[in-house]
C-alpha positions as CSV (number, residue, x, y, z in Angstrom):
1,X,97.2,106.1,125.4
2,X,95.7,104.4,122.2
3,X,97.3,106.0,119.1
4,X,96.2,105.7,115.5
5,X,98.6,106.8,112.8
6,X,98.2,107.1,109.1
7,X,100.8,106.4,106.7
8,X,100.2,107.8,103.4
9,X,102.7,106.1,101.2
10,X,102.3,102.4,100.6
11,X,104.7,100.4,103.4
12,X,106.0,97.9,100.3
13,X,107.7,100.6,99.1
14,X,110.1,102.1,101.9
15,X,110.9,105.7,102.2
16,X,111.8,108.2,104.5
17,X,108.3,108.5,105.6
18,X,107.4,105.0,106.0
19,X,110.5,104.8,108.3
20,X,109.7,107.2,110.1
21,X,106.6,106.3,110.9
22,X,107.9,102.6,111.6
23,X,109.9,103.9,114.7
24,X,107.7,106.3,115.7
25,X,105.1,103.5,116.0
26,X,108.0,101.3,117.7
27,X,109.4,104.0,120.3
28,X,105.8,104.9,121.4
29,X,105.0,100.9,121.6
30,X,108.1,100.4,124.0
31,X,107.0,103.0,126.0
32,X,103.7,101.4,126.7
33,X,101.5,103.0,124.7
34,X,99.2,101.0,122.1
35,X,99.4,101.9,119.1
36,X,97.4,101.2,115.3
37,X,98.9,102.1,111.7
38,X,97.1,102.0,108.5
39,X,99.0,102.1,105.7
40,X,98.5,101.2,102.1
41,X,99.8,97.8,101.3
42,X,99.9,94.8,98.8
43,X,98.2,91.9,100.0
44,X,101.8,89.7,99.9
45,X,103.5,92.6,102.0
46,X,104.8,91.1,105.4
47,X,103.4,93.3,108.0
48,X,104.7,94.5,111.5
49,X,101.4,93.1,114.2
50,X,100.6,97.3,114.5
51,X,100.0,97.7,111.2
52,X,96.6,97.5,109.4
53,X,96.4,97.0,105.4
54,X,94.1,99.2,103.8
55,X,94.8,98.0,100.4
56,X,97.1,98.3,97.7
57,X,98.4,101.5,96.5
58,X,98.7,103.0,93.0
59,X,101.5,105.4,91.5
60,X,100.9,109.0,91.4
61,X,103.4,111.8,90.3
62,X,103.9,113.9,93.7
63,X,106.0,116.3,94.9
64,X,108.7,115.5,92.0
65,X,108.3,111.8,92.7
66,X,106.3,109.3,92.3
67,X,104.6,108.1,95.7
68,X,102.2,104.6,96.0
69,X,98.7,106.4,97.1
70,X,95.7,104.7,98.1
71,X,92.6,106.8,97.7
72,X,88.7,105.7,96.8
73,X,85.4,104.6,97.8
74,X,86.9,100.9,99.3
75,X,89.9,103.0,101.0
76,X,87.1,105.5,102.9
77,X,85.1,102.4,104.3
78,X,88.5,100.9,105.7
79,X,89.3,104.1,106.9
80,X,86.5,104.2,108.7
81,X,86.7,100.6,110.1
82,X,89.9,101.1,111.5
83,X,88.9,104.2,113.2
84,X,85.3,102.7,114.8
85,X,87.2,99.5,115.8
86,X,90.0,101.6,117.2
87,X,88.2,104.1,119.4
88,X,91.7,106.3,119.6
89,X,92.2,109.1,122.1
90,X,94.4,111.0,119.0
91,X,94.7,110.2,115.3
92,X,98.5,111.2,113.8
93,X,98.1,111.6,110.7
94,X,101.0,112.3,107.9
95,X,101.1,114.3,105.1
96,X,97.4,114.7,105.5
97,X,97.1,116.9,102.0
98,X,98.4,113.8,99.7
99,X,95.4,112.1,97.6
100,X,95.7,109.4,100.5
101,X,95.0,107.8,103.7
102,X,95.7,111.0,105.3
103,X,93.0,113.3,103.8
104,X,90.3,110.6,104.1
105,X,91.2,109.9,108.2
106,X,90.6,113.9,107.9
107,X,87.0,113.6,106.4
108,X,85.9,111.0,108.6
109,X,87.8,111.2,112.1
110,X,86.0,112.5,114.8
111,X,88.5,113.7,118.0
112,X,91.7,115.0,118.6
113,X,94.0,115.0,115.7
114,X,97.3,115.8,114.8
115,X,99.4,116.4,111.6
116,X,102.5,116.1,110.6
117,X,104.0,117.9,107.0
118,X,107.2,116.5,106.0
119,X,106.6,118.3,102.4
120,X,108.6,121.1,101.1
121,X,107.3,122.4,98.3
122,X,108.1,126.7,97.9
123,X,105.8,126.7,94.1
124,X,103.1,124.0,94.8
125,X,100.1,125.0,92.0
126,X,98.6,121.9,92.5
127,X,98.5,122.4,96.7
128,X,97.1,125.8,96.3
129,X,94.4,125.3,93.6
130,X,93.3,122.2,95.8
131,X,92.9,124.3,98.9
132,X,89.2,124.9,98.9
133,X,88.6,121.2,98.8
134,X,91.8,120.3,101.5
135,X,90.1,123.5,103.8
136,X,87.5,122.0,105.7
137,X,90.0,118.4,106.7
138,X,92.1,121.0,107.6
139,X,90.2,122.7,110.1
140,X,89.9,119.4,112.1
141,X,93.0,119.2,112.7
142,X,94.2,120.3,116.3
143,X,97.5,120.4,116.1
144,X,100.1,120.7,113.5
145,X,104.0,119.1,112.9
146,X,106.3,120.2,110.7
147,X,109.7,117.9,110.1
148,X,111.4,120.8,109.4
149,X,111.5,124.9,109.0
150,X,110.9,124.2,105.1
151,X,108.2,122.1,105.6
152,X,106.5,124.7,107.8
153,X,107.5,127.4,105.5
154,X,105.3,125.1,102.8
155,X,102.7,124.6,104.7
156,X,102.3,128.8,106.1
157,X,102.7,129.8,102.5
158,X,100.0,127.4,100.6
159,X,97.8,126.5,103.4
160,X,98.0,129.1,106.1
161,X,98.2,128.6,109.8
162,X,101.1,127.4,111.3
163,X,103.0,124.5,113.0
164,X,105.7,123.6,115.5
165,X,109.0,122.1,114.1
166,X,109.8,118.6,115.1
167,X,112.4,117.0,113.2
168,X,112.6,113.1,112.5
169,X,113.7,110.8,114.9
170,X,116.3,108.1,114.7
171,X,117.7,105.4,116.4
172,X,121.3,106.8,117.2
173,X,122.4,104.0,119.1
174,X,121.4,101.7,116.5
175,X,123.5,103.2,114.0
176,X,126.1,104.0,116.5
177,X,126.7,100.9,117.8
178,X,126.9,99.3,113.8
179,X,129.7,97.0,113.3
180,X,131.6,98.4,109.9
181,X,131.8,95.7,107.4
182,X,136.2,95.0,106.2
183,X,134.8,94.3,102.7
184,X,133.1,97.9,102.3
185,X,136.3,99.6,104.4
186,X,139.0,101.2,103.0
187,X,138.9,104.5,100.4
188,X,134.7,103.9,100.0
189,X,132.2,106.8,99.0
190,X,128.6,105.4,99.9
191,X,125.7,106.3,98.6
192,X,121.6,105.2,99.7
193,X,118.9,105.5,97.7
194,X,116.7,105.2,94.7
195,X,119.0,104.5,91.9
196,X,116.2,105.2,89.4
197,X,114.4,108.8,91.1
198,X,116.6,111.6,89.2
199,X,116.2,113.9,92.2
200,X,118.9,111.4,94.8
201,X,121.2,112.8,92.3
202,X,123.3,109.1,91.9
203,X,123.7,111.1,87.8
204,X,125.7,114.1,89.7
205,X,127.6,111.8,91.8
206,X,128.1,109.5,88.7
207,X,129.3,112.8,86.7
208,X,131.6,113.2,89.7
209,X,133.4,110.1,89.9
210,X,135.4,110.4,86.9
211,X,137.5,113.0,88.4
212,X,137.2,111.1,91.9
213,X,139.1,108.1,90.5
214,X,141.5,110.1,88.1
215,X,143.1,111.7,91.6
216,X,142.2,109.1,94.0
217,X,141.9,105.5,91.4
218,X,141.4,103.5,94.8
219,X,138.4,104.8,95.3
220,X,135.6,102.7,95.3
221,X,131.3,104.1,95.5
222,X,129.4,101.3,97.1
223,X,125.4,102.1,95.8
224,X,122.5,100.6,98.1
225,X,118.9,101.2,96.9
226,X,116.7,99.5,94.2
227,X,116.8,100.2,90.3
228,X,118.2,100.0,87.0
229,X,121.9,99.3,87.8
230,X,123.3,99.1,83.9
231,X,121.3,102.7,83.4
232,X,122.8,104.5,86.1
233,X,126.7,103.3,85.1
234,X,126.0,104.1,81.6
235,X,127.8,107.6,81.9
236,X,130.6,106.1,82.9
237,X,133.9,105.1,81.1
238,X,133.9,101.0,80.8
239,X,137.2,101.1,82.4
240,X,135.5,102.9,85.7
241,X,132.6,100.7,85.6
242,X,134.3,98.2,88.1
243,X,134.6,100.5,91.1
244,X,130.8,101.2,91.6
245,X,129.3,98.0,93.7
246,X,125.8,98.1,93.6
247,X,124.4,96.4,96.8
248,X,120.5,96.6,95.9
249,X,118.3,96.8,98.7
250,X,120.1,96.3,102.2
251,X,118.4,95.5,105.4
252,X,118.3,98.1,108.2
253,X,121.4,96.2,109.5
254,X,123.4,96.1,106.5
255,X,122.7,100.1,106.0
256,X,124.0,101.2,109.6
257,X,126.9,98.6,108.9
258,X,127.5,100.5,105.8
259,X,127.1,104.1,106.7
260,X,129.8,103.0,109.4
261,X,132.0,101.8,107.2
262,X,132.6,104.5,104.0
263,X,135.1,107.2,104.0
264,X,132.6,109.5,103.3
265,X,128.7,109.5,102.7
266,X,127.7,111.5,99.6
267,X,123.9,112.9,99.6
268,X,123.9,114.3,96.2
269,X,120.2,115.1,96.1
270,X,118.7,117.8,93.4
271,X,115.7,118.6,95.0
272,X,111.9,118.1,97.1
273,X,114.1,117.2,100.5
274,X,112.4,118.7,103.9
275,X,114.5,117.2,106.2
276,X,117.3,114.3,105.0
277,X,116.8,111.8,107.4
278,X,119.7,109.4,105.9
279,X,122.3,112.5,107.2
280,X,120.8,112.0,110.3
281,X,121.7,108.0,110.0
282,X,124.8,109.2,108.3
283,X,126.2,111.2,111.0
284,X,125.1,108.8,114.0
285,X,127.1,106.2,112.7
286,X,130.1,108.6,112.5
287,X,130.0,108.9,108.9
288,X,131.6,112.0,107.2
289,X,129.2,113.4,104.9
290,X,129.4,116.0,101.8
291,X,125.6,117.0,100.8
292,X,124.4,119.5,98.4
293,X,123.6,122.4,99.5
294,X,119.5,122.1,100.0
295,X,118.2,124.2,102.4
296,X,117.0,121.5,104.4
297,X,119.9,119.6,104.2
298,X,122.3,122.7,105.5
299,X,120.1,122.7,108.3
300,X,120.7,119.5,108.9
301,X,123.9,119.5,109.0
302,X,123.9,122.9,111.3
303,X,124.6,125.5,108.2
304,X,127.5,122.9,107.3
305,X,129.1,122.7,110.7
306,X,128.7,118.8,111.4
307,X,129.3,117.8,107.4
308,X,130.4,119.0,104.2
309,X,128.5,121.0,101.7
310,X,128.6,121.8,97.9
311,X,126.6,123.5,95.4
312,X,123.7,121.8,94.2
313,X,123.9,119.8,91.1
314,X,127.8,120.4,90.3
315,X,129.6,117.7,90.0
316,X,132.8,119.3,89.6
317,X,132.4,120.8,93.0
318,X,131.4,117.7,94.5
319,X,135.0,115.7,93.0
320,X,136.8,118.7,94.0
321,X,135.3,118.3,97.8
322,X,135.3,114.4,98.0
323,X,139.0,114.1,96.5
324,X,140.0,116.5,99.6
325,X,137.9,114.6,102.1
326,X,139.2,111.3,100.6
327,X,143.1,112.4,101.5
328,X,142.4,114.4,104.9
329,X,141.4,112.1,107.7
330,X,142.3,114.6,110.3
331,X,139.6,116.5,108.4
332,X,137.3,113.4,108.0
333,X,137.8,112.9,111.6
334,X,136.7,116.2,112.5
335,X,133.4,115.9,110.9
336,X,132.7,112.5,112.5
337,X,132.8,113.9,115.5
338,X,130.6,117.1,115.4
339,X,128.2,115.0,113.6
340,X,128.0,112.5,116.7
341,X,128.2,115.6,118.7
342,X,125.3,117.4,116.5
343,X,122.4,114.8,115.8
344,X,121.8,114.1,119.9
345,X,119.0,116.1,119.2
346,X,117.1,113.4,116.7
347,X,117.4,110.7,119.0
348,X,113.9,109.7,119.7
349,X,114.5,110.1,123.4
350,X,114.4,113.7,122.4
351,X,111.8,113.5,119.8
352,X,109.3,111.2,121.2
353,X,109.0,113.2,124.2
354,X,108.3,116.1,121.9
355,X,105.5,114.1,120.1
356,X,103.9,112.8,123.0
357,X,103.8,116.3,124.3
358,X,101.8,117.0,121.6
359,X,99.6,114.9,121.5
360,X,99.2,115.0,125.3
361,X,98.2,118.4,125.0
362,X,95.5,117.8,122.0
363,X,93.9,115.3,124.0
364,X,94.2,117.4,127.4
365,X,92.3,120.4,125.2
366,X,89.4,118.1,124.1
367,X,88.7,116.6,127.6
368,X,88.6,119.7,128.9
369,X,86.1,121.1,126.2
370,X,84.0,117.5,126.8
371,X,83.8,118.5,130.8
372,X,82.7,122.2,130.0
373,X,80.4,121.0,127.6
374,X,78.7,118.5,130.0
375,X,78.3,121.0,132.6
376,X,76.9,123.3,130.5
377,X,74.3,120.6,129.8
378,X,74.0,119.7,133.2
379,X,73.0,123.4,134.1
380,X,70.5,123.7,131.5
381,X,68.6,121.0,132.3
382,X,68.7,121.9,136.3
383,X,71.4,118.8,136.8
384,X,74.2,121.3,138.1
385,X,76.2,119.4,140.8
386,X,78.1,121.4,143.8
C-alpha cells in the first residue's frame, strides 16, 4: 500500500506527535508498505529518506502551547506536489484542524483519507468559531482517529461526528530491553520534557522537591528536555540546587536508558494532555510512575492501577507521594510490574494492526464505490458486461 502522512508540527522540533508519527511511518515501512511524510522542516534539519520538507515552520500559540506551523500560498503548492507525485491509495493526516499541513492536504487531496485528533481541548473558542471554514476539509475525510477518549470527546463536542479510539503506539521492546545507566541509578526521580513550556509542570515538581530532599536528602531529579536551566532552579534553595542534573536533550537511547534507570518517573503536567505517551515509555521500561491526575493520564495509567496519581498542580501532594514511593520498593516494585503488565496494549503490534485496519477499510470503501460507479457508466452508455 502507498501511504502519505502529514505531520503538522515542524520535525526540528520533537514532540509527542512528531514521534509518533516517526514510528508509525517506521512500523508500517518494516511491514512492507511504502510510505511518504511531509512535515514542516528547516532546511538544515537532517531528515529520515521518508520524509519530505515542505518548508520551515513558524510559531503559533495552540492549544496552550506553542507549536512550529507551516501554513501559506508556497506550503499549498508543496502540498500539492507531494500528493501528484505520490499518487497514494490513503492520505493520514494529523491533527487536520491546526493552521497546518493537515488542513491544506484536506483542501486539496483527492481519495481516501484518514484523520487522526490527538487534541483535547473541552473549551476550544477558537476550534468552534473556525468550524464553518474547517466544515467542508472535514467532510473529506473518510475516516476518523482519535488517540484517546478525550481527544474524541473534543472532537464530538466542537466538530461533531465521531471517531474510533486508537491510542499511540510505542516501541515496548525498545524501552524494555534499555540498559539502565549506574551513574543515573540509585534514589533518582526523572523527569522528560520541555523545561521552558509551564504546562510539563517541571515548577510543581520544583515546588515539590524541597520537601523530597528534606525527608529523603539522597535524592537526586535528573531533568532531560531543552530550555532555560538557571530559570527553572531559580525556586529553589542554593543549597538544593546541586541535586537537580539537567541532561538537555537526550537521544532516543539515552531516554529508554533513563526511564530504566530512576526510582520513580514523575509526569507533573498542568494541562492540554490527550494521551501521555512518555507514561507509556515510562511504564515499558519498568519505570514507577506518579502523574497528576489528568484525565487522560488516569486513563493511561488504567484509573491509577499501573502508576501513581496525585492531584493536579499540588506540590505538597506530589512530595508526600514521591517521599513514600522513594522508601517502599515493595511498592515501587508493584507498580513496575502492572505497568509492564498494562501497556501490552500500545505496542505497535497491537496498534498498527489497528491502523492498517483502518485504512484498509477506507480504501476497500472507495474501490468499491469506483467499481459501482463504472458500471453504472458502463450501463448508460449500453457497455454493461455479463
Amino acid at each position: 500500500m502507498k501511504i502519505g502522512i502529514v505531520c503538522p508540527y515542524s520535525w526540528d522540533v520533537p514532540g509527542g506527535v512528531q514521534f509518533h508519527i516517526r514510528d508509525l511511518a517506521e512500523h508500517l515501512i518494516g511491514l512492507g508498505h511504502q510510505v511518504s511524510v511531509l512535515a514542516p522542516a528547516d532546511d538544515e534539519t537532517p531528515l529520515p529518506p521518508y520524509v519530505v520538507s515542505a518548508g520551515r515552520a513558524v510559531p503559533v500559540p495552540y492549544n496552550g502551547s506553542v507549536a512550529r506551523l507551516n501554513f501559506g500560498f508556497l506550503s499549498a503548492a508543496r502540498v500539492r506536489r507531494w500528493l501528484h507525485d505520490g499518487t497514494f491509495d490513503v492520505i493520514h493526516i494529523h491533527e487536520p484542524t491546526s493552521p497546518s499541513l493537515g488542513l491544506l492536504t484536506c483542501w486539496a487531496a483527492q481519495g481516501p483519507i484518514v484523520a487522526t485528533f490527538h487534541t483535547s481541548n473541552p473549551r476550544s473558542r477558537a476550534m468552534i468559531a473556525a468550524y464553518p471554514i474547517l466544515q467542508p476539509a472535514l467532510e473529506k475525510i473518510s475516516a476518523r482517529i482519535a488517540v484517546s477518549e478525550y481527544a474524541r470527546r473534543t472532537l464530538v463536542e466542537h466538530l461533531g461526528g465521531d471517531a474510533v479510539v486508537i491510542p499511540n503506539g510505542v516501541d515496548v521492546g525498545f524501552f524494555d530491553k534499555a540498559e539502565p545507566k549506574v551513574e543515573w541509578q540509585g534514589g533518582t526521580i526523572g523527569f522528560i520534557g520541555r523545561i521552558d513550556e509551564p504546562r510539563k509542570g517541571l515548577p510543581v515538581l520544583m515546588r515539590a522537591l524541597p520537601a523530597i530532599l528534606a525527608a529523603r536528602p539522597e535524592t537526586r531529579l535528573l531533568v532531560a528536555g531543552r530550555g532555560d536551566e538557571e530559570e527553572a532552579v531559580a525556586s529553589l534553595p542554593e543549597a538544593m540546587r546541586e541535586r537537580v542534573e539537567f541532561l538537555g536533550m537526550v537521544s532516543d537511547e539515552d531516554k529508554a536508558r533513563l526511564l530504566r534507570s530512576v526510582d520513580v518517573y514523575v509526569a507533573p503536567n498542568t494541562g492540554g494532555e490527550s494521551f501521555g505517551i512518555i507514561l507509556v515509555e515510562a511504564m515499558s521500561a519498568g519505570a514507577p510512575v506518579l502523574a497528576s491526575d489528568l484525565d487522560a493520564f488516569a486513563q493511561v495509567l488504567d484509573l491509577g492501577a499501573a502508576g501513581e496519581l496525585f492531584a493536579n498542580e499540588d506540590a505538597e501532594a506530589l512530595a508526600s507521594a514521591a517521599i513514600r514511593l522513594l522508601g517502599d520498593p515493595e511498592r515501587r516494585a508493584e507498580l513496575s510490574d502492572r505497568g509492564r503488565a498494562h501497556v501490552r496494549r500500545f505496542d505497535w503490534s497491537t496498534v498498527g494492526a489497528d491502523i492498517l485496519a483502518v485504512y484498509e477499510t477506507v480504501t476497500d470503501g472507495a474501490a468499491s464505490v469506483a467499481t459501482d460507479e463504472r458500471t453504472g457508466l458502463r450501463a448508460r452508455f449500453g457497455l454493461a458486461r455479463d
